[in-house]
VOPAGU-2260 file (C-alpha; in pm, 1 decimal, decimal comma):
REM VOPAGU-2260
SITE   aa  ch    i         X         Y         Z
SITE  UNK   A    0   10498,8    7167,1   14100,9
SITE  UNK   A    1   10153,5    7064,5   14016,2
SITE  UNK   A    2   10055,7    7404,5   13917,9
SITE  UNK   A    3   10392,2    7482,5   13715,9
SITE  UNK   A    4   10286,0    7125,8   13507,9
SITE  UNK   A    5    9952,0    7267,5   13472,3
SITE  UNK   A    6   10051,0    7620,5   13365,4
SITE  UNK   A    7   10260,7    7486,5   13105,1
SITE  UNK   A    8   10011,1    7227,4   12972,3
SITE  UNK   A    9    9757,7    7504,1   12957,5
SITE  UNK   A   10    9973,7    7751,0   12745,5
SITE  UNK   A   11   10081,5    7450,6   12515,9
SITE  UNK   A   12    9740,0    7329,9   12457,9
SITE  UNK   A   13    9645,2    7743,0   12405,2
SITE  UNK   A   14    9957,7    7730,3   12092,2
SITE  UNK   A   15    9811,6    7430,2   11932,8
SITE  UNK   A   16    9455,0    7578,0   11903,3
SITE  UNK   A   17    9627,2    7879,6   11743,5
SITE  UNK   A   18    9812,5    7699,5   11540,4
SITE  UNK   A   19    9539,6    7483,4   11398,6
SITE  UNK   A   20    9306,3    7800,4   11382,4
SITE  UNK   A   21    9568,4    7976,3   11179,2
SITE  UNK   A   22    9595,4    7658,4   10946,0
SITE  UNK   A   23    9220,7    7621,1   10886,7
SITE  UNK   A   24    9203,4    7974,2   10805,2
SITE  UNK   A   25    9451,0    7930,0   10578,6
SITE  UNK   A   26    9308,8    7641,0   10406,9
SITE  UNK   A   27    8973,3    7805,3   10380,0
SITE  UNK   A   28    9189,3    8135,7   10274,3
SITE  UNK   A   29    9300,2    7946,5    9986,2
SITE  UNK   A   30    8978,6    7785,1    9901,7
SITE  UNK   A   31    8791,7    8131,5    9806,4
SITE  UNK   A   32    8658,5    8071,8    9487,5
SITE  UNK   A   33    8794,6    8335,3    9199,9
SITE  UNK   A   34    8542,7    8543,4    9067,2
SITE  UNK   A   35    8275,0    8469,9    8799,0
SITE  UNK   A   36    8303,9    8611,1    8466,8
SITE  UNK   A   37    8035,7    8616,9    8283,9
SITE  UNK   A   38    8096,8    8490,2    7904,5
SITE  UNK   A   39    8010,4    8591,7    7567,2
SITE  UNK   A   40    7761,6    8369,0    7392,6
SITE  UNK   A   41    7697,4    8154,1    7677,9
SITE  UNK   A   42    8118,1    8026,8    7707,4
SITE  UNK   A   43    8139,1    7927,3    7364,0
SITE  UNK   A   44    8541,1    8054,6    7250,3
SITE  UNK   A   45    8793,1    7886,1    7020,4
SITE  UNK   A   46    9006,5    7631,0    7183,2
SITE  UNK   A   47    9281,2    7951,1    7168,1
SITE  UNK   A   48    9103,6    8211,8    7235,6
SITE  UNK   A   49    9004,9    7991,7    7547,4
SITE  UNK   A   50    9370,4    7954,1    7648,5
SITE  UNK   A   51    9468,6    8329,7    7561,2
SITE  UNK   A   52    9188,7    8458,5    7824,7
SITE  UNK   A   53    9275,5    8199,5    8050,9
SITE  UNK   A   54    9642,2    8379,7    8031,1
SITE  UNK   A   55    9484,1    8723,1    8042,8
SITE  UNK   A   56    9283,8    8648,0    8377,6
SITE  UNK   A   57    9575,9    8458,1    8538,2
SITE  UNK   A   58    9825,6    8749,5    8473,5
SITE  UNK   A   59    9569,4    9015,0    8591,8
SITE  UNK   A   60    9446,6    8857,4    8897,6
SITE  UNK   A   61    9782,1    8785,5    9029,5
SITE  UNK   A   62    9921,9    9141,5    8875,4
SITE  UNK   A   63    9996,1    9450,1    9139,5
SITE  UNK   A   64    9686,6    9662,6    8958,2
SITE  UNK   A   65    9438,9    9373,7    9055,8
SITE  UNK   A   66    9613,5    9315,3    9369,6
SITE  UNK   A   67    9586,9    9664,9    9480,1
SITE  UNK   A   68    9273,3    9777,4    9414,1
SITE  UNK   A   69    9144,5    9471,7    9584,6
SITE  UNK   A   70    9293,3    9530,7    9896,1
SITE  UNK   A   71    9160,3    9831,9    9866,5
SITE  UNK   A   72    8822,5    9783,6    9796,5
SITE  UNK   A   73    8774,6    9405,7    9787,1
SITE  UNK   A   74    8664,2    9121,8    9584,7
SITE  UNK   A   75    8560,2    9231,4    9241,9
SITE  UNK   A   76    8189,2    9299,5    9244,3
SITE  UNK   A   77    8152,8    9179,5    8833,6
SITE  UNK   A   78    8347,8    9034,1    8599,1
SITE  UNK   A   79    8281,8    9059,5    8210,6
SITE  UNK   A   80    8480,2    8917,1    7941,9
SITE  UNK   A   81    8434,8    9027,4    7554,4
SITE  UNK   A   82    8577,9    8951,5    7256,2
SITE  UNK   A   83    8532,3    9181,4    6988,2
SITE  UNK   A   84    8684,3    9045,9    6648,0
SITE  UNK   A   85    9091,1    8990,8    6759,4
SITE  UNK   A   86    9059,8    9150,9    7123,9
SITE  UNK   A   87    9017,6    8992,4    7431,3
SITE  UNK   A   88    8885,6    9210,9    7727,2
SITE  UNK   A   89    8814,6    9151,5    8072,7
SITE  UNK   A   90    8652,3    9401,0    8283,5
SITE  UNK   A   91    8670,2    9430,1    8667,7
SITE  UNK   A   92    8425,3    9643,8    8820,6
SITE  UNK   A   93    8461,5    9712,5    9245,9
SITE  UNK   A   94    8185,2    9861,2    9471,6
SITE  UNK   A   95    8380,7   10141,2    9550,8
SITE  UNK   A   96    8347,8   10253,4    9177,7
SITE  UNK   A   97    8722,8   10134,3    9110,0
SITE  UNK   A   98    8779,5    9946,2    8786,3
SITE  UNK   A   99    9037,6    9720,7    8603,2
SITE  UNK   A  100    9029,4    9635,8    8231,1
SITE  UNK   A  101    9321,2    9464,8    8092,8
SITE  UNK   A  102    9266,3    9388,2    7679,7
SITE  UNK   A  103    9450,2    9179,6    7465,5
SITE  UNK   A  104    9501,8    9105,1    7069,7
SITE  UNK   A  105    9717,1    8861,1    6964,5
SITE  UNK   A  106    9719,1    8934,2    6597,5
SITE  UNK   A  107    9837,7    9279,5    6634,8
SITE  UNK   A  108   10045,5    9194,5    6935,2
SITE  UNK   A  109    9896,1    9474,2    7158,2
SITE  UNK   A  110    9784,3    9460,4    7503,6
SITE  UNK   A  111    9680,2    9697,8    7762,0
SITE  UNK   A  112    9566,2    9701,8    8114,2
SITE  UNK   A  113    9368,9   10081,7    8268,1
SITE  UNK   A  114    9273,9   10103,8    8593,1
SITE  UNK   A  115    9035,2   10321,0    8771,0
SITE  UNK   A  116    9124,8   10444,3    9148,1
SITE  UNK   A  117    8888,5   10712,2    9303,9
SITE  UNK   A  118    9124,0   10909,6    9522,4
SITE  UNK   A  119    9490,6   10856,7    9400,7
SITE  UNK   A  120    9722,0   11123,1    9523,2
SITE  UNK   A  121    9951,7   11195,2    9191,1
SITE  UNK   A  122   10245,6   11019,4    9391,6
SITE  UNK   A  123   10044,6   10674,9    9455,7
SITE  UNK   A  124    9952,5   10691,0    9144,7
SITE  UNK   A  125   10313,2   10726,6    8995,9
SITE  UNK   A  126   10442,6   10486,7    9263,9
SITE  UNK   A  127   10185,8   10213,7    9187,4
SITE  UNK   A  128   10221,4   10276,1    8763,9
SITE  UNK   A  129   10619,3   10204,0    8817,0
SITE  UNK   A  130   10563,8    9925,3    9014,7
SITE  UNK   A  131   10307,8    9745,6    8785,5
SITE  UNK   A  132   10549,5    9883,5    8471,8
SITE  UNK   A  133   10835,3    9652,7    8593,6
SITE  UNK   A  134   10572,2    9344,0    8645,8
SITE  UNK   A  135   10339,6    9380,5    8309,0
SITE  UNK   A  136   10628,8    9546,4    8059,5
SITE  UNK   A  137   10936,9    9299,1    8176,3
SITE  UNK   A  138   11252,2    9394,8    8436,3
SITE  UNK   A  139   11344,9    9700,8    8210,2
SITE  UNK   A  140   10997,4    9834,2    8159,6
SITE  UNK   A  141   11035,1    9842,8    7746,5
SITE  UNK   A  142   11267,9   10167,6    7846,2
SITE  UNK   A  143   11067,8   10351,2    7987,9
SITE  UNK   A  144   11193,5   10706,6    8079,5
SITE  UNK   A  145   11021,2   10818,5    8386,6
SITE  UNK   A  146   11251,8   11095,5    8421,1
SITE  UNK   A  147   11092,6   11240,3    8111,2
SITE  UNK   A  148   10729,4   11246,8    7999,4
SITE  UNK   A  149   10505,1   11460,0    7787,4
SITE  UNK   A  150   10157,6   11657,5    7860,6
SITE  UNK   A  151    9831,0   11596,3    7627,1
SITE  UNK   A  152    9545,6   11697,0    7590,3
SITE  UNK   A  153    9276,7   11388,9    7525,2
SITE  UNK   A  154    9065,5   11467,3    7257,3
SITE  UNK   A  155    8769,7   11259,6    7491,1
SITE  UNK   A  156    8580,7   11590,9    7480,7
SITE  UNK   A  157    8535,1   11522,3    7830,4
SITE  UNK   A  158    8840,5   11742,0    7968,4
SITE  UNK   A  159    9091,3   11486,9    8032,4
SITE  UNK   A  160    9487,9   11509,9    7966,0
SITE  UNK   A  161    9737,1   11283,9    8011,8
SITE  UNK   A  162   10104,8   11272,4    8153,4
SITE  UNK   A  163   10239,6   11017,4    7902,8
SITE  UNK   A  164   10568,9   10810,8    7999,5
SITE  UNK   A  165   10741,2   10651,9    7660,6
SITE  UNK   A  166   10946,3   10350,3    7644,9
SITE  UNK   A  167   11207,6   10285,7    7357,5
SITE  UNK   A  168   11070,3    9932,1    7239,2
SITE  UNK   A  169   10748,4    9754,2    7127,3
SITE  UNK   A  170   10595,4   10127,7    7134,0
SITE  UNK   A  171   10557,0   10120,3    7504,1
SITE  UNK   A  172   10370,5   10369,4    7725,0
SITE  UNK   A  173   10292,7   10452,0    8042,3
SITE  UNK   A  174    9996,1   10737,1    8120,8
SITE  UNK   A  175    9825,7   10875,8    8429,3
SITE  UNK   A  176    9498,4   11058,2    8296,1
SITE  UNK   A  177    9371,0   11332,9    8487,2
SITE  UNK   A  178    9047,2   11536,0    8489,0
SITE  UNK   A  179    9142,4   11865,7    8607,5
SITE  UNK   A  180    9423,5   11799,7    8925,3
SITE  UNK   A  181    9224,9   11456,8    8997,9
SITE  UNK   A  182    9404,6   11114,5    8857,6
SITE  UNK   A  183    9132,8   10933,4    8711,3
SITE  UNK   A  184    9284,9   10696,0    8524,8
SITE  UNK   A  185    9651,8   10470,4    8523,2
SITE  UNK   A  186    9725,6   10312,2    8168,0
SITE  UNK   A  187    9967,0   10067,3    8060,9
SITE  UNK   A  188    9994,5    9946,4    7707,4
SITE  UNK   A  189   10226,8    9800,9    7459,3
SITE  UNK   A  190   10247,8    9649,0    7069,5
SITE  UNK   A  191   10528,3    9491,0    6995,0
């Protein structure tokens, strides 16, 4: 009887450690600080441009694009924000050469997120542009047909073409750019 007491102390006293192992990882989890982005003119942004890139960053970080090529390649290695006249840009850059860059101007009401993922099959890489479509362009995607697209040819002069997905509203696209058979780059972009 002793020993049946003890044996069920002992594998009571082993779930609490677990648990309280798995709850101080998940505090410290939760604690990782975000990533630094380095500012323009040391920080210094109008009250609203403040708030828009304060948007921006919250919907990228939490957006499948971010979310994928982090668990993927990890924690953003850099993080640069620019303004240029009406646009607001963030750039992500990842040590395994992967990159997001997700722009924004208000005054023209255009936005646009491109991602970077060495090594996309052309099925991730239609898989993971639907998936993002439905988060960043709304439920219906801006009407998207991905039953029909359209071929170019970018005029980069680098040897790039696109497969271009069109949506009916706000002049919505979709576009995996390839260079030769290799998907380079996943765009999504709309001005409404």
């Amino acid at each position: 009887m002793a020993r049946s007491v003890l044996r069920n102390s002992f594998v009571g006293l082993t779930a609490l450690h677990f648990i309280i192992a798995f709850l101080s990882c998940s505090v410290l989890w939760s604690q990782v600080p975000k990533t630094h982005c380095e500012m323009p003119n040391g920080g210094m942004l109008s009250p609203t441009n403040k708030q828009l890139l304060q948007d921006l960053r919250e919907s990228t970080e939490t957006g499948t694009l971010f979310e994928t090529i982090q668990r993927r390649s990890g924690r953003p290695k850099n993080c640069k924000i620019k303004v240029d006249g009406d646009n607001i840009v963030l750039s992500y850059a990842f040590s395994d050469s992967s990159q997001l860059e997700a722009l924004i101007n208000p005054v023209i009401e255009y936005s646009e997120q491109r991602a970077q993922l060495p090594g996309q099959t052309t099925a991730s890489a239609m898989k993971l542009l639907r998936r993002s479509a439905v988060e960043y362009l709304g439920g219906q995607n801006c009407g998207i047909r991905w039953s029909k697209s359209e071929e170019e040819t970018n005029a980069d002069g680098q040897g790039t073409h696109s497969t271009v997905f069109r949506g009916d509203s706000c002049n919505c696209q979709a576009r995996i750019v390839f260079r030769g058979s290799a998907v380079e780059t996943l765009i999504l972009k709309t001005s409404c």
